[in-house]
Predicted model as a PDB file, atoms N, CA, C, CB and O in Angstrom, pLDDT in the B-factor column:
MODEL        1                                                                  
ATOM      1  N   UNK A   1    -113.691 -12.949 106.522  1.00 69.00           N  
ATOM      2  CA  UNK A   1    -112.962 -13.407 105.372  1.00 69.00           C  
ATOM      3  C   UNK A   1    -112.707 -12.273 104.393  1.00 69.00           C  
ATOM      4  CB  UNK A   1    -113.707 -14.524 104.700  1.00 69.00           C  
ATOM      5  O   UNK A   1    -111.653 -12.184 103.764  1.00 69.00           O  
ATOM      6  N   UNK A   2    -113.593 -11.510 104.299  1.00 70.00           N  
ATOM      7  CA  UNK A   2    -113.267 -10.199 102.924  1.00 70.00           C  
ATOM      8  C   UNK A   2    -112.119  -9.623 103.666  1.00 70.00           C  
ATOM      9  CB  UNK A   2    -114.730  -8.703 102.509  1.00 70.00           C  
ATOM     10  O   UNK A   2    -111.112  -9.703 102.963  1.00 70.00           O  
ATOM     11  N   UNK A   3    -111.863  -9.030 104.908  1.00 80.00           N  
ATOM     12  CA  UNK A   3    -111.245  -8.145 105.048  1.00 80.00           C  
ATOM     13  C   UNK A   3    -110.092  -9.128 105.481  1.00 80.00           C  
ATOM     14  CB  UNK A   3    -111.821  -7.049 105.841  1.00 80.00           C  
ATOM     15  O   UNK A   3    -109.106  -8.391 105.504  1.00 80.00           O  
ATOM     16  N   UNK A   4    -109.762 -10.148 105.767  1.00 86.00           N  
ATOM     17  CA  UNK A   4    -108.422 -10.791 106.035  1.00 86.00           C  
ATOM     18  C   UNK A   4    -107.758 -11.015 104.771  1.00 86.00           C  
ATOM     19  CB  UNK A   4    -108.528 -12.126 106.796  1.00 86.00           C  
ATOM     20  O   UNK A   4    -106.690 -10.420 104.628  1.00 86.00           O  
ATOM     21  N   UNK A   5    -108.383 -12.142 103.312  1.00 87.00           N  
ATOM     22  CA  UNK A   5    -107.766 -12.089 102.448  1.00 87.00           C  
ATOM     23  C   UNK A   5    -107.709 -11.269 101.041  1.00 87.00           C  
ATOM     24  CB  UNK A   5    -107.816 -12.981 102.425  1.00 87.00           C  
ATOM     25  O   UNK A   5    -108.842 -11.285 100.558  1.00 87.00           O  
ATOM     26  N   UNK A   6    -106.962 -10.686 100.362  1.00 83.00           N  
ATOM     27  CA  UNK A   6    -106.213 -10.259  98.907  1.00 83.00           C  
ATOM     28  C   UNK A   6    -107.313 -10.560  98.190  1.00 83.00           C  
ATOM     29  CB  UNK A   6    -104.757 -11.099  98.326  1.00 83.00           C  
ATOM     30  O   UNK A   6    -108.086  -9.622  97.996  1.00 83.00           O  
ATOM     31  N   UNK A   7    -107.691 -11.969  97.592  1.00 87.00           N  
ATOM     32  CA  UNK A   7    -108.517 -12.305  97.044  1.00 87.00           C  
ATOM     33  C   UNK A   7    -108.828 -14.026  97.576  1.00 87.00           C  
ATOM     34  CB  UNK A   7    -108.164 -11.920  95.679  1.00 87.00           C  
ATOM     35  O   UNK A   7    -108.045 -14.697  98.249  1.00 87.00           O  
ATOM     36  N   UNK A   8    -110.227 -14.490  97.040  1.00 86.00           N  
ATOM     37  CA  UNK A   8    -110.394 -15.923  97.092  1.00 86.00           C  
ATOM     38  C   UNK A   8    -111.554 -16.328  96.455  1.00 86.00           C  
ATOM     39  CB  UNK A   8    -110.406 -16.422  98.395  1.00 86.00           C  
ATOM     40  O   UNK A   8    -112.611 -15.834  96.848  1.00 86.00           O  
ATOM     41  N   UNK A   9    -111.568 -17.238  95.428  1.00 92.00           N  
ATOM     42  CA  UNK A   9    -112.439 -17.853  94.685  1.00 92.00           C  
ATOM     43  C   UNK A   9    -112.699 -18.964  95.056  1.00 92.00           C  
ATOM     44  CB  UNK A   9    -112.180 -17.904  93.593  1.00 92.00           C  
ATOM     45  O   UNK A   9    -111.790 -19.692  95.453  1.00 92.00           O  
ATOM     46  N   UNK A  10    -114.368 -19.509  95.019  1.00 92.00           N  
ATOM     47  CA  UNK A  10    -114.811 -20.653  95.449  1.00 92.00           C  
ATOM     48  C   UNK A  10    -115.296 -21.076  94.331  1.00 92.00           C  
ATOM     49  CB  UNK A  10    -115.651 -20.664  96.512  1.00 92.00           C  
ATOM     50  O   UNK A  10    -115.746 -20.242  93.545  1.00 92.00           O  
ATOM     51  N   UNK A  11    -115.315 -22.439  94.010  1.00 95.00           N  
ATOM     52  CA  UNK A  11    -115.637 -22.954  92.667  1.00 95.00           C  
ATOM     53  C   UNK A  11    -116.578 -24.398  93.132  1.00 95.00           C  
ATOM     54  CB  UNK A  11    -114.043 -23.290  91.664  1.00 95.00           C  
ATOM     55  O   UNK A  11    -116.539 -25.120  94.128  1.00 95.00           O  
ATOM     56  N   UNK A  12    -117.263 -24.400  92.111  1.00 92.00           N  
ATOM     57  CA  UNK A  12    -117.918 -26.023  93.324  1.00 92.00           C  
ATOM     58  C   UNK A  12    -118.639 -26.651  91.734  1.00 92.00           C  
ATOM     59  CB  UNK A  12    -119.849 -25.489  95.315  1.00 92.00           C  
ATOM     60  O   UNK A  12    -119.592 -26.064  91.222  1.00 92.00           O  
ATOM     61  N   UNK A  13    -118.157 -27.613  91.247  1.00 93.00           N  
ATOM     62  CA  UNK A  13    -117.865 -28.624  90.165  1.00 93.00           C  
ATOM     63  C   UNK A  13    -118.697 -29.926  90.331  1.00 93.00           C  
ATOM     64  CB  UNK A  13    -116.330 -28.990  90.172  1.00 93.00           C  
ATOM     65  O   UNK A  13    -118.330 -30.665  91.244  1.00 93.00           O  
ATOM     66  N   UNK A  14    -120.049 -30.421  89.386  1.00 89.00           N  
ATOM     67  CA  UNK A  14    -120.389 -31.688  90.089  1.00 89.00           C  
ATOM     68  C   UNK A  14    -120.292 -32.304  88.302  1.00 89.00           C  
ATOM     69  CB  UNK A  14    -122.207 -31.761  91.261  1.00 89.00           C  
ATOM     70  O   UNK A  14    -120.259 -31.787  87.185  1.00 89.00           O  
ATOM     71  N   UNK A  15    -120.272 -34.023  89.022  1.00 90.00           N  
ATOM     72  CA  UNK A  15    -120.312 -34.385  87.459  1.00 90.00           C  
ATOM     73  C   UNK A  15    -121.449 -35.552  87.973  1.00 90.00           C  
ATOM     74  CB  UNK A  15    -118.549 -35.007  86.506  1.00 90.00           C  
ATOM     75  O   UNK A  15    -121.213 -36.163  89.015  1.00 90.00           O  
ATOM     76  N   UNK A  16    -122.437 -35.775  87.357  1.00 86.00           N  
ATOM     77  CA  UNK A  16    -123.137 -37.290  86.745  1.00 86.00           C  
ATOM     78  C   UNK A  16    -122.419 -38.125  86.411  1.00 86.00           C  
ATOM     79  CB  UNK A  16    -123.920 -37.307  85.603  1.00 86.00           C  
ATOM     80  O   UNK A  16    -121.720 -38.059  85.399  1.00 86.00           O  
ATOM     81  N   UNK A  17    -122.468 -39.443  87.509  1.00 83.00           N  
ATOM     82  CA  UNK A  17    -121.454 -40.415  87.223  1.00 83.00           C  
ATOM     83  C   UNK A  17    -122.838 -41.544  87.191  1.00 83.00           C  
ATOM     84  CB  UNK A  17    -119.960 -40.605  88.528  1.00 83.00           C  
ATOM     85  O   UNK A  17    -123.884 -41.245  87.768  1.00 83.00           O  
ATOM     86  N   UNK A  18    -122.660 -42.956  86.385  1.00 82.00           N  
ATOM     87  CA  UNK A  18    -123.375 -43.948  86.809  1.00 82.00           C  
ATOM     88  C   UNK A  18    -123.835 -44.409  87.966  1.00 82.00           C  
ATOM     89  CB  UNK A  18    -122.977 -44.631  86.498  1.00 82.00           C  
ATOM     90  O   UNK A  18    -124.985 -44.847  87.942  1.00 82.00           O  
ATOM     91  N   UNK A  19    -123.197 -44.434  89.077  1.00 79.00           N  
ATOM     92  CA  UNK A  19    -123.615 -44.911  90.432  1.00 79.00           C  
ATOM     93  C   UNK A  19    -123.528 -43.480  91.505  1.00 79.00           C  
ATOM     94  CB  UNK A  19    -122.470 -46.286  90.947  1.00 79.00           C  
ATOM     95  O   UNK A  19    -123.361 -43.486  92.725  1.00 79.00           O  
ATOM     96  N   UNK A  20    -123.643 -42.707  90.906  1.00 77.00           N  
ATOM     97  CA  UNK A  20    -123.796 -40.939  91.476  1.00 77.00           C  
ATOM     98  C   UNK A  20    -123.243 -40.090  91.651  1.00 77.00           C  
ATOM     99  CB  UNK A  20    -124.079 -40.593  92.350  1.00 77.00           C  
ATOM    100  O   UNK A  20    -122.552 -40.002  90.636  1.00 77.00           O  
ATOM    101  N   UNK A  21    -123.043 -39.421  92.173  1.00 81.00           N  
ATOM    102  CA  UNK A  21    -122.248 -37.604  91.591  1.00 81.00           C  
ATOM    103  C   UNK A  21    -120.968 -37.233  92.157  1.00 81.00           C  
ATOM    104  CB  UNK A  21    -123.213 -36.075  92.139  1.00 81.00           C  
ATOM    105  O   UNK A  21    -120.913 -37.212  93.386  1.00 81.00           O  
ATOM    106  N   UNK A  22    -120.293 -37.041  91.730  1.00 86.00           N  
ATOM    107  CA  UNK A  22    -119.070 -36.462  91.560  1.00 86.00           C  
ATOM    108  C   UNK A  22    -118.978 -35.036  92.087  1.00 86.00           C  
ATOM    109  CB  UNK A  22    -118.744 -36.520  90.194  1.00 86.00           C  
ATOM    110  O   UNK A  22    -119.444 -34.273  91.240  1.00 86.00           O  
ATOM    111  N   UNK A  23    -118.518 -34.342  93.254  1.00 87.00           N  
ATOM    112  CA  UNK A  23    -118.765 -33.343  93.851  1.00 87.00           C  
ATOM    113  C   UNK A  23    -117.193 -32.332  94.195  1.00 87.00           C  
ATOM    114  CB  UNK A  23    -119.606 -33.918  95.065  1.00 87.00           C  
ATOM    115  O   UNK A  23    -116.602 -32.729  95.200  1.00 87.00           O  
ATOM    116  N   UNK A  24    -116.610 -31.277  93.557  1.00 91.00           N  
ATOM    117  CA  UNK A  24    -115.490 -31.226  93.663  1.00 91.00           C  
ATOM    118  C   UNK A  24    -115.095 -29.745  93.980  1.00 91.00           C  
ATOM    119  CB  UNK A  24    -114.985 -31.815  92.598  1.00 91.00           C  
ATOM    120  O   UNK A  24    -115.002 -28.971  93.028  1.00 91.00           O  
ATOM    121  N   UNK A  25    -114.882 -29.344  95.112  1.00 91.00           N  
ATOM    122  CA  UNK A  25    -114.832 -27.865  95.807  1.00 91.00           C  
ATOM    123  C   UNK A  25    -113.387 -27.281  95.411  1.00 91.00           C  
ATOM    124  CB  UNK A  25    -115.009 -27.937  97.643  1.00 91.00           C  
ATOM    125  O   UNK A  25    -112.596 -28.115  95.853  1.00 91.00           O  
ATOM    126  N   UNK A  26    -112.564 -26.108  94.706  1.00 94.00           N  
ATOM    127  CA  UNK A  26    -111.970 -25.632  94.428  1.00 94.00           C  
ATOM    128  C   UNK A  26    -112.273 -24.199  94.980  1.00 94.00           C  
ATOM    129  CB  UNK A  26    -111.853 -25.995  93.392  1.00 94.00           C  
ATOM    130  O   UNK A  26    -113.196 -23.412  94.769  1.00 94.00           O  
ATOM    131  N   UNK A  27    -110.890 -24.143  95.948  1.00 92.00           N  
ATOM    132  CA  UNK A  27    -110.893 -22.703  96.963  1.00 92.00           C  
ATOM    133  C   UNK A  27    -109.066 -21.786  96.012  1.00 92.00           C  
ATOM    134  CB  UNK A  27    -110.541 -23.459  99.587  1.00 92.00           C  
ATOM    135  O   UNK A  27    -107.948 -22.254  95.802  1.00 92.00           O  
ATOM    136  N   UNK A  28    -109.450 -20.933  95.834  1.00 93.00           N  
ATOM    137  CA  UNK A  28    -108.108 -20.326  95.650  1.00 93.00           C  
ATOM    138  C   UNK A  28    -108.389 -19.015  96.350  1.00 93.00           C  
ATOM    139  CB  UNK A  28    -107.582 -20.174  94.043  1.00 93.00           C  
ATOM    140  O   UNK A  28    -109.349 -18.250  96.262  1.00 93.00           O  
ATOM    141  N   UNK A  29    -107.048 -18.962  97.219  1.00 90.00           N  
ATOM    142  CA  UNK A  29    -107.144 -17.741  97.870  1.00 90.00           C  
ATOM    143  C   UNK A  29    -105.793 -17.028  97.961  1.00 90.00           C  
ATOM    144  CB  UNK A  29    -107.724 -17.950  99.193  1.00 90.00           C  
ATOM    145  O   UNK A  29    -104.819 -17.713  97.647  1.00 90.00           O  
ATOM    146  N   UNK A  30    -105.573 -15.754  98.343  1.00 91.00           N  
ATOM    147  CA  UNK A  30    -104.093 -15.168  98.770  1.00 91.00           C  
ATOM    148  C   UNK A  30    -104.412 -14.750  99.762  1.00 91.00           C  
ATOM    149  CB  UNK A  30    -103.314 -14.127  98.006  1.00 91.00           C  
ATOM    150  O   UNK A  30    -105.416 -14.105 100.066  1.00 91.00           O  
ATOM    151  N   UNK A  31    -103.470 -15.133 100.415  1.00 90.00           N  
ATOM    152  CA  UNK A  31    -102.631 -14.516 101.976  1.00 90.00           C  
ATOM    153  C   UNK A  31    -102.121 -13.294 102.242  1.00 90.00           C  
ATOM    154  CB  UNK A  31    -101.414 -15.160 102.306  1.00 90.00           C  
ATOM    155  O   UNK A  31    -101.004 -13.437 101.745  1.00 90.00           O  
ATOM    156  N   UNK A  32    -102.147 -11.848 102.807  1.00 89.00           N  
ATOM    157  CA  UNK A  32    -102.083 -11.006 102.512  1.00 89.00           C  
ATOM    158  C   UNK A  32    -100.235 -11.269 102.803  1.00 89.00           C  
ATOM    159  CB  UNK A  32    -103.144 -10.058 103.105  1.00 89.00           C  
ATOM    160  O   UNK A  32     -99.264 -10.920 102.132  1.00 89.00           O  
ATOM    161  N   UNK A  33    -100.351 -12.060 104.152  1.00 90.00           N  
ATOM    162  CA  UNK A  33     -98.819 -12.062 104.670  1.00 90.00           C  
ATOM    163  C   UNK A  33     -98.955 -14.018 105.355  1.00 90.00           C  
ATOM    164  CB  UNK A  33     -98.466 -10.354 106.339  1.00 90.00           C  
ATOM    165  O   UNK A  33     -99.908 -14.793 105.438  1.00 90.00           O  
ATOM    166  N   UNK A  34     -97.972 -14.097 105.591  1.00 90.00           N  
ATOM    167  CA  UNK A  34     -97.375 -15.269 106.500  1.00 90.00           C  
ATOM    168  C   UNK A  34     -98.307 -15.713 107.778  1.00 90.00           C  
ATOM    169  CB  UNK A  34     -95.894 -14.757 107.116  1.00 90.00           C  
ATOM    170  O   UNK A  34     -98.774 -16.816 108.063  1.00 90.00           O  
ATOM    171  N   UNK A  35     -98.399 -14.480 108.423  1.00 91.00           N  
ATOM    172  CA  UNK A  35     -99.073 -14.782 109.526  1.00 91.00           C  
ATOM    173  C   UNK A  35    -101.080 -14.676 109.129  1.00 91.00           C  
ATOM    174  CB  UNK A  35     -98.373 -13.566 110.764  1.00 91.00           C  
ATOM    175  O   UNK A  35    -101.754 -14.376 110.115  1.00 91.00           O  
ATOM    176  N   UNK A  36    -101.645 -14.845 108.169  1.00 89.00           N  
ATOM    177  CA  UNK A  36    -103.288 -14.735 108.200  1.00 89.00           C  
ATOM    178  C   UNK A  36    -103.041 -16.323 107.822  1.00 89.00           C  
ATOM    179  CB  UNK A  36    -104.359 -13.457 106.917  1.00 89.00           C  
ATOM    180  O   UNK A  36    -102.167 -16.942 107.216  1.00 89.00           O  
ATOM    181  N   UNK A  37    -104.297 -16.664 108.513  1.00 89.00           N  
ATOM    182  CA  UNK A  37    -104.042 -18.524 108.496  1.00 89.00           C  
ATOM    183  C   UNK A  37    -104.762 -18.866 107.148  1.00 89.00           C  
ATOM    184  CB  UNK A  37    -104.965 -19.602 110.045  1.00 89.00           C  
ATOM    185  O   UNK A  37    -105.371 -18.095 106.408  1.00 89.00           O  
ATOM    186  N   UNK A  38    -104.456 -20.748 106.953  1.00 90.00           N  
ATOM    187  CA  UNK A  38    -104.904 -20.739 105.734  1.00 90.00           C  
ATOM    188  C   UNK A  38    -106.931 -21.085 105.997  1.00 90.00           C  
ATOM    189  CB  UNK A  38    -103.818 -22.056 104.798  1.00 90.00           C  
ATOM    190  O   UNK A  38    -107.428 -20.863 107.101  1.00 90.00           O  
ATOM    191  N   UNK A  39    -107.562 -21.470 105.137  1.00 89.00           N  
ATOM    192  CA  UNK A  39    -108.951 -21.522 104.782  1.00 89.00           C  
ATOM    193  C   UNK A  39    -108.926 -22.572 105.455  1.00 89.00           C  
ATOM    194  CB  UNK A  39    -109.516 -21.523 103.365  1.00 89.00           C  
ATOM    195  O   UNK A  39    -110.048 -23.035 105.247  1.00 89.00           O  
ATOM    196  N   UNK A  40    -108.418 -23.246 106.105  1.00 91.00           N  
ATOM    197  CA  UNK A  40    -109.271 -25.295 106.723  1.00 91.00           C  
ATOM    198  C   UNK A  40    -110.275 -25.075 107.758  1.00 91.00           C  
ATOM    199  CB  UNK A  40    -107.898 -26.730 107.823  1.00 91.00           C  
ATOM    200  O   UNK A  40    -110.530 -26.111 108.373  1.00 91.00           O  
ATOM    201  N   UNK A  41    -110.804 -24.237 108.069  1.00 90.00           N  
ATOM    202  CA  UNK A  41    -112.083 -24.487 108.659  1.00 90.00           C  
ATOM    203  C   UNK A  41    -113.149 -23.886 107.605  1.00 90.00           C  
ATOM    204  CB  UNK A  41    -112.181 -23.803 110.167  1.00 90.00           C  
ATOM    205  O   UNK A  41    -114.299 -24.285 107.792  1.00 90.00           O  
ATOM    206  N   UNK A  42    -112.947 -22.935 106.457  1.00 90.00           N  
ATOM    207  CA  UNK A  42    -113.917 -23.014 105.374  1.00 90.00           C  
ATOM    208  C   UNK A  42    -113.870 -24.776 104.615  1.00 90.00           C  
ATOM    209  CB  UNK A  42    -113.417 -21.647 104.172  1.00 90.00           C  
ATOM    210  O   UNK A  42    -114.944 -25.244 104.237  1.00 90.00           O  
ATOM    211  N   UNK A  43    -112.963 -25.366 104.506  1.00 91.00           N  
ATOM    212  CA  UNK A  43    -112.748 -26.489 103.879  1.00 91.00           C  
ATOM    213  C   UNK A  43    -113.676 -27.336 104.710  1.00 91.00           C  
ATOM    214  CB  UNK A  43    -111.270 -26.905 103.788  1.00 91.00           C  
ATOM    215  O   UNK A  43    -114.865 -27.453 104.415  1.00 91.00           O  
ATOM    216  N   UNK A  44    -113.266 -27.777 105.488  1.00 94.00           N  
ATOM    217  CA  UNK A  44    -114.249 -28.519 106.671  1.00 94.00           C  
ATOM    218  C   UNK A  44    -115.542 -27.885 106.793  1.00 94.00           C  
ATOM    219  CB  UNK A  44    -113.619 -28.462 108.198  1.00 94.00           C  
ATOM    220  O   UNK A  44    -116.401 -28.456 107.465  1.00 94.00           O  
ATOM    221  N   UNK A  45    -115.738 -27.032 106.361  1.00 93.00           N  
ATOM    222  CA  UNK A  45    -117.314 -26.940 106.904  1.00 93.00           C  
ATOM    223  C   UNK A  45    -117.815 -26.703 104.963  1.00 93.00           C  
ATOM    224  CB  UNK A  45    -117.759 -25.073 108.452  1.00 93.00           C  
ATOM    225  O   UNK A  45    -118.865 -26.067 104.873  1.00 93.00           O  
ATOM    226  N   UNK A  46    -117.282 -27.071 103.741  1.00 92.00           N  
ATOM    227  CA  UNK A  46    -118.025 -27.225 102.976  1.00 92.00           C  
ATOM    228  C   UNK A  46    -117.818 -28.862 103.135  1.00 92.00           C  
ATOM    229  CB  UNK A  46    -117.815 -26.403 101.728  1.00 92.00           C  
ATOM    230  O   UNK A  46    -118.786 -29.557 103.442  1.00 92.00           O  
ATOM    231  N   UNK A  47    -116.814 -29.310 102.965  1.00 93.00           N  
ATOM    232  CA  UNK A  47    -116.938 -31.059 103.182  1.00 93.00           C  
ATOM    233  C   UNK A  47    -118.302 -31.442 104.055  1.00 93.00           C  
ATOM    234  CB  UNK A  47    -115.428 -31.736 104.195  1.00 93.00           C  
ATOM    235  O   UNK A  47    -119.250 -32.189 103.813  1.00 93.00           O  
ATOM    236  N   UNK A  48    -117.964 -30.589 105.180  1.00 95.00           N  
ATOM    237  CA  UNK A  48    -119.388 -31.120 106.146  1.00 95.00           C  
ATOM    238  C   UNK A  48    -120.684 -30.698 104.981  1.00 95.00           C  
ATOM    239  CB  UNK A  48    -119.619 -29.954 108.076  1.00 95.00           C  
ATOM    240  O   UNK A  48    -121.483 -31.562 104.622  1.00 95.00           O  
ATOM    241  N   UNK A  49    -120.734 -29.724 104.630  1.00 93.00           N  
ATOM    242  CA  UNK A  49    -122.341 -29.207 104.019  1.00 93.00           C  
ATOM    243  C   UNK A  49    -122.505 -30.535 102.908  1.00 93.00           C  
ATOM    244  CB  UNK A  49    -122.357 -27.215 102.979  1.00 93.00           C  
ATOM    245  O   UNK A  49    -123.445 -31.326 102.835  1.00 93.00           O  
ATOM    246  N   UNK A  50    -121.204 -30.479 102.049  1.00 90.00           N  
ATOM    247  CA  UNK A  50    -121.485 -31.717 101.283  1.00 90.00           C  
ATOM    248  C   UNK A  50    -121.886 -33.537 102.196  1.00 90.00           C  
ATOM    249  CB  UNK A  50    -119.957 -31.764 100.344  1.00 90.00           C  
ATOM    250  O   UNK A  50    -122.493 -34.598 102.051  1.00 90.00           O  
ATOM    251  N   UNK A  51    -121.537 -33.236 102.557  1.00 92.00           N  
ATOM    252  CA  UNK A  51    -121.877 -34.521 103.234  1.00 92.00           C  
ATOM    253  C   UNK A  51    -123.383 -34.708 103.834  1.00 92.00           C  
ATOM    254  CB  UNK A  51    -120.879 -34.674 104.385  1.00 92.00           C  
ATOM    255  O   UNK A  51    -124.169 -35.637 103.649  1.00 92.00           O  
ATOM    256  N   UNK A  52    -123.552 -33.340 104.734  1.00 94.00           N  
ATOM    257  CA  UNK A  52    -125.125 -33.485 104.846  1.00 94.00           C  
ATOM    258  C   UNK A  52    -126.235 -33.237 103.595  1.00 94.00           C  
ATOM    259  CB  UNK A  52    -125.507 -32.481 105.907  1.00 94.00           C  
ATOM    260  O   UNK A  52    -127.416 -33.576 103.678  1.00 94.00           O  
ATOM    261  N   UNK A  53    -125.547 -32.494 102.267  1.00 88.00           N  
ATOM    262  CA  UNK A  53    -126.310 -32.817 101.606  1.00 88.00           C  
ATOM    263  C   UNK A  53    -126.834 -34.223 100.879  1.00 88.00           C  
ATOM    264  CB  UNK A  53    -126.054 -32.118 101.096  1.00 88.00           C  
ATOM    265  O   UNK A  53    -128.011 -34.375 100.554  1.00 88.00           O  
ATOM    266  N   UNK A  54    -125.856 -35.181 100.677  1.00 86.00           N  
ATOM    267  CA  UNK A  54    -125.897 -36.215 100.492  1.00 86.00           C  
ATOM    268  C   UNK A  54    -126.762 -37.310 101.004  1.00 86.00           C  
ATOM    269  CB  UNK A  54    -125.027 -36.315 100.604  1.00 86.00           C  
ATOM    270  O   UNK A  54    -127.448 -38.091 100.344  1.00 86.00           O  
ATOM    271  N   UNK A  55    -126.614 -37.235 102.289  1.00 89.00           N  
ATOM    272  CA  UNK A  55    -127.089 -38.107 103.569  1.00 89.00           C  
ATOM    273  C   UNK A  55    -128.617 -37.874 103.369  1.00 89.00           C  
ATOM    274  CB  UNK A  55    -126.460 -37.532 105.244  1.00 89.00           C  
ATOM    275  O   UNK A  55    -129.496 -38.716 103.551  1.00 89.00           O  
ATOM    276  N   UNK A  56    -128.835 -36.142 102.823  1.00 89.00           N  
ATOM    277  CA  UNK A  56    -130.419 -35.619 102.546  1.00 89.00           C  
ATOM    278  C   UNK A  56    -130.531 -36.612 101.482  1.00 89.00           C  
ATOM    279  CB  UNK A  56    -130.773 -33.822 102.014  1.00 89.00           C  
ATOM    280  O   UNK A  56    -131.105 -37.642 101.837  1.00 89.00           O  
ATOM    281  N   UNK A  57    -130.281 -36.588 100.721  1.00 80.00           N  
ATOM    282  CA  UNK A  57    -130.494 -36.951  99.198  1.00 80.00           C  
ATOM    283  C   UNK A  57    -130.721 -38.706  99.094  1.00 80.00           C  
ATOM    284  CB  UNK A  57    -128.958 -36.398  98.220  1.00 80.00           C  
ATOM    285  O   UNK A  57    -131.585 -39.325  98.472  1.00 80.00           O  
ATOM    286  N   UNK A  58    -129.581 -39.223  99.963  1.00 81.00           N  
ATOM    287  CA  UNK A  58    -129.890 -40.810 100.539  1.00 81.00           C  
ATOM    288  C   UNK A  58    -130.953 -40.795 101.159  1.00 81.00           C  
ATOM    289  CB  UNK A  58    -128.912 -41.473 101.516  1.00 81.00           C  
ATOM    290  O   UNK A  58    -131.700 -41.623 100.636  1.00 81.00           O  
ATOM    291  N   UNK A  59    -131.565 -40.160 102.233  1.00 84.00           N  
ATOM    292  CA  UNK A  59    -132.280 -40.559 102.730  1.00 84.00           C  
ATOM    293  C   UNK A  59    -133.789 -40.188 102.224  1.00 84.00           C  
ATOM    294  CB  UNK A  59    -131.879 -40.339 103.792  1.00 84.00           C  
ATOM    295  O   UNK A  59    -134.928 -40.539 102.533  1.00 84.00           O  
ATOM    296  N   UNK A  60    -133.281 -39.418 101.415  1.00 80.00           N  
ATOM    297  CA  UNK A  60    -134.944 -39.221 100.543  1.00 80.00           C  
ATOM    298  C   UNK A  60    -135.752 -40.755  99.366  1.00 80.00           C  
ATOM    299  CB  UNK A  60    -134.537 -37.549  99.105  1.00 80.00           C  
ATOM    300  O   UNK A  60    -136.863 -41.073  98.941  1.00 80.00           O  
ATOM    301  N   UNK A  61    -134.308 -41.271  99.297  1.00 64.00           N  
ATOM    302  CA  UNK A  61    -134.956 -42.387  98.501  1.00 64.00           C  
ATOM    303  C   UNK A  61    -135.237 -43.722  98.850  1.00 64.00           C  
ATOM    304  CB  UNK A  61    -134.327 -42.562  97.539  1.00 64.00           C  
ATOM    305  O   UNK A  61    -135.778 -44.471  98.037  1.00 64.00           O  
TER     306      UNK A  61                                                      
ENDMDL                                                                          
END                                                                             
């Protein structure tokens, strides 16, 4: 990833909600050109991490 894209920022946002948390991943990246693909297998594999963290967190209580 360093050496394919320009730049890319990962941002990861949670909020405290009444019935539980609010979890919100913000990727910005540049493409050097047309042909370097976009991030959806970084996307998919934080969705996945979020998800198994969750499932941890359910199943702890």
């Amino acid at each position: 990833m360093l050496h394919e894209y320009d730049l890319y920022k990962i941002t990861l946002h949670m909020d405290a909600k009444d019935n539980g948390d609010l979890v919100c991943w913000t990727i910005e990246y540049e493409r050097p050109n047309e042909n370097t693909s976009e991030l959806i297998c970084l996307m998919e594999f934080l969705v996945g991490l979020t998800k198994a963290i969750d499932d941890h967190h359910v199943n702890m209580n």
